[in-house]
N, C-alpha and C positions, 0 to 999 in steps of 0.2 A: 410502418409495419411493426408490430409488437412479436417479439420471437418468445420462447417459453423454454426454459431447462427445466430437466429433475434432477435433483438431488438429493435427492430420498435415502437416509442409511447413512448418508456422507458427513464427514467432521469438518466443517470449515473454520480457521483462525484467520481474526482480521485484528490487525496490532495496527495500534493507532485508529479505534474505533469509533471514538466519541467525538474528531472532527467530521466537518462536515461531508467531506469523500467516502468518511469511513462508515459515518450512519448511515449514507446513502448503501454501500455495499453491504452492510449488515442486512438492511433492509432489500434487497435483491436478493443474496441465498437464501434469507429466510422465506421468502416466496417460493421461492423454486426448491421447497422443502428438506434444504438444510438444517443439521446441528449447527448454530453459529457460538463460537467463542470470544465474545470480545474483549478486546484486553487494551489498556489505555493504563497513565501512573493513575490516575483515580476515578471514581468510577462518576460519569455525568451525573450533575444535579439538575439539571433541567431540559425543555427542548426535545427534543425527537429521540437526540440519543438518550436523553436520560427515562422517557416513554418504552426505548425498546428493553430494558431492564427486566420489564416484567412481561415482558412477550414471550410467549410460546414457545420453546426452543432455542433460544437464547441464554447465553451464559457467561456472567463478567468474572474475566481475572485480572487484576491486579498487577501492574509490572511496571518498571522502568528500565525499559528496553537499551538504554545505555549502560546498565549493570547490567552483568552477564551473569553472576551467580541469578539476580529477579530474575532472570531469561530463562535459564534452566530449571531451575523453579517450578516457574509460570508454565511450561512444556508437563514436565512432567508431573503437575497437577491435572493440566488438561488432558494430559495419556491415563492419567490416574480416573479420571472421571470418565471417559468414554472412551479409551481403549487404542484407538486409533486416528489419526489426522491425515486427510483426504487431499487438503488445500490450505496453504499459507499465502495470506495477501498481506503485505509489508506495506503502508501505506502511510509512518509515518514521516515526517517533513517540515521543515520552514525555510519560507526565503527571509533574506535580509541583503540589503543596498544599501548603495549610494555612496558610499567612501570607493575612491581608487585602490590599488594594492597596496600602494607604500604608505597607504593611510588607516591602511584596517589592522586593529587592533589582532595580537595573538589570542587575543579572549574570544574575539568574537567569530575569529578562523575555527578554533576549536571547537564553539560551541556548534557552527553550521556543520563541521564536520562529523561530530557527535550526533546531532539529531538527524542529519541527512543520511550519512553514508554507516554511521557506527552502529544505528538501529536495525538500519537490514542484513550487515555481515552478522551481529548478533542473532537474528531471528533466523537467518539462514543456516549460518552455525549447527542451531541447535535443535531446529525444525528437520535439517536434511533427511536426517537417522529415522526420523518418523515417515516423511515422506516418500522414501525409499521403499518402505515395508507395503506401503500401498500405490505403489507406483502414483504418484499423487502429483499437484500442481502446487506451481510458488512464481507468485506475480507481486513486482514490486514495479516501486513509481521513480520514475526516472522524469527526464524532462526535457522538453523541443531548446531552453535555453543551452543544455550540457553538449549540443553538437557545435558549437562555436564560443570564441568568446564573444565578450560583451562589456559594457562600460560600468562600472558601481558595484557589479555581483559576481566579479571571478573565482571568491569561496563556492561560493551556491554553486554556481555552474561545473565547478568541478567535482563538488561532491557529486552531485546527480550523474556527471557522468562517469563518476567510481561508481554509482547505483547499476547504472546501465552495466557498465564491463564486468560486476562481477556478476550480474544475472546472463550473461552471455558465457561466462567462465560456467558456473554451474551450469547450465545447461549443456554444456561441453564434457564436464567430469561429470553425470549421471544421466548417458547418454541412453536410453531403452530404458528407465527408472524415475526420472523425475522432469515434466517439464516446466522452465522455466523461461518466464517474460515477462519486458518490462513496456509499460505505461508509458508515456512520451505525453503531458499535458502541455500547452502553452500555458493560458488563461483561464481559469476554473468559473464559471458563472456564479457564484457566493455574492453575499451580502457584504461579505467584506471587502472584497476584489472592487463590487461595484461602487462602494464609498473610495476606497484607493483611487477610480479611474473615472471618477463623474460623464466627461466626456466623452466616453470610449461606446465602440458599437456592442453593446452589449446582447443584442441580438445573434451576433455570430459564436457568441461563447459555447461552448457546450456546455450542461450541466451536469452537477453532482453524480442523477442516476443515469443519464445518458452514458456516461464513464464507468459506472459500475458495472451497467448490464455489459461494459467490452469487458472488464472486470470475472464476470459469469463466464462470459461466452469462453475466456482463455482456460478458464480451469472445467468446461465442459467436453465431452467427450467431439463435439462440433471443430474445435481446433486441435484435432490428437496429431496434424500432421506439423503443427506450428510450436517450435522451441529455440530458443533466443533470439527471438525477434523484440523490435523495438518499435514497439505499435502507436503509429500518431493517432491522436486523441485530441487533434488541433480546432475541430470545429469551422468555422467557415471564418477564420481570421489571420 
């Protein structure tokens, strides 16, 4: 069953645009007739996302959402250029495994912590103020590994579940003002996942837009009863 939003007049920012969740979501508001902002540290050179460049209502900014001064910036560029922000979707992220804890490097703790968890306090940070102004939404990506641990990825997992608590936090401090929730993915149906897991059912995956249109649906006026929830996005695995 295909469902349909408007989002006609509205300002949407998706950070962390250019991978592939994110061109998927760019590509869902801009259907449902959104301003889309997308903003990634440089802008695609190829591929879908670098196609939606020159799309219609579409518009790239520049940023390295680990720097907080690019963060502020990159906001108040985008207030600069269209006045107001309606919806913040934080969607940037990487895993990495395979080392135990007393084997993983302080580099590489930082770096997951940095791009998982550093990226969405920054964009929440500096997006709230705006999204406040329009009672707006802010959906960030959390993940089905961050409710338990697990063997090889205790960085990963933990970050994601700081992703999770503080989109529950916000949502708690801007309570009638701003709602916020987070994504719960397991397995992303990508091309990359599928070389990672040759053998795996790749059938039960969800994919990219299947996940964005839940994406849409949270920052549409269809979920106004729904704020700090942590929405599984599991697919049939």
């Amino acid at each position: 069953m295909s469902t349909s939003f408007d989002f006609s007049d509205q300002i949407v920012l998706v950070a962390g645009a250019s991978g592939t969740l994110g061109t998927a979501t760019v590509k869902r508001f801009r259907n449902a007739g959104a301003t889309v902002c997308m903003s990634a540290r440089h802008p695609p050179e190829d591929g879908d996302a670098a196609a939606l460049l020159d799309a219609d209502n579409v518009h790239f900014y520049d940023a390295d959402f680990t720097d907080e001064d690019a963060v502020e910036q990159m906001f108040d560029a985008v207030i600069a250029d269209h006045g107001h922000l309606d919806a913040l979707c934080t969607l940037i992220g990487a895993w990495q495994g395979g080392t135990s804890l007393d084997e993983t490097e302080v580099e590489a703790f930082e770096s997951l912590m940095n791009v998982n968890l550093k990226t969405m306090f920054l964009a929440a940070k500096h997006g709230l103020r705006h999204l406040r102004e329009s009672n707006g939404n802010l959906v960030s990506v959390s993940a089905r590994a961050s409710l338990e641990g697990g063997e090889g990825d205790g960085p990963y997992r933990a970050a994601k579940a700081g992703v999770r608590l503080l989109t529950e936090t916000i949502a708690e401090e801007n309570l009638g003002n701003v709602r916020a929730n987070a994504i719960m993915p397991s397995i992303i149906d990508t091309p990359a996942n599928r070389e990672m897991l040759p053998d795996a059912d790749h059938e039960g995956w969800p994919t990219p837009a299947e996940i964005a249109q839940m994406i849409v649906f949270l920052c549409s006026d269809a979920a106004s009863v729904t704020s700090g929830a942590a929405v599984p996005v599991y697919g049939e695995v």
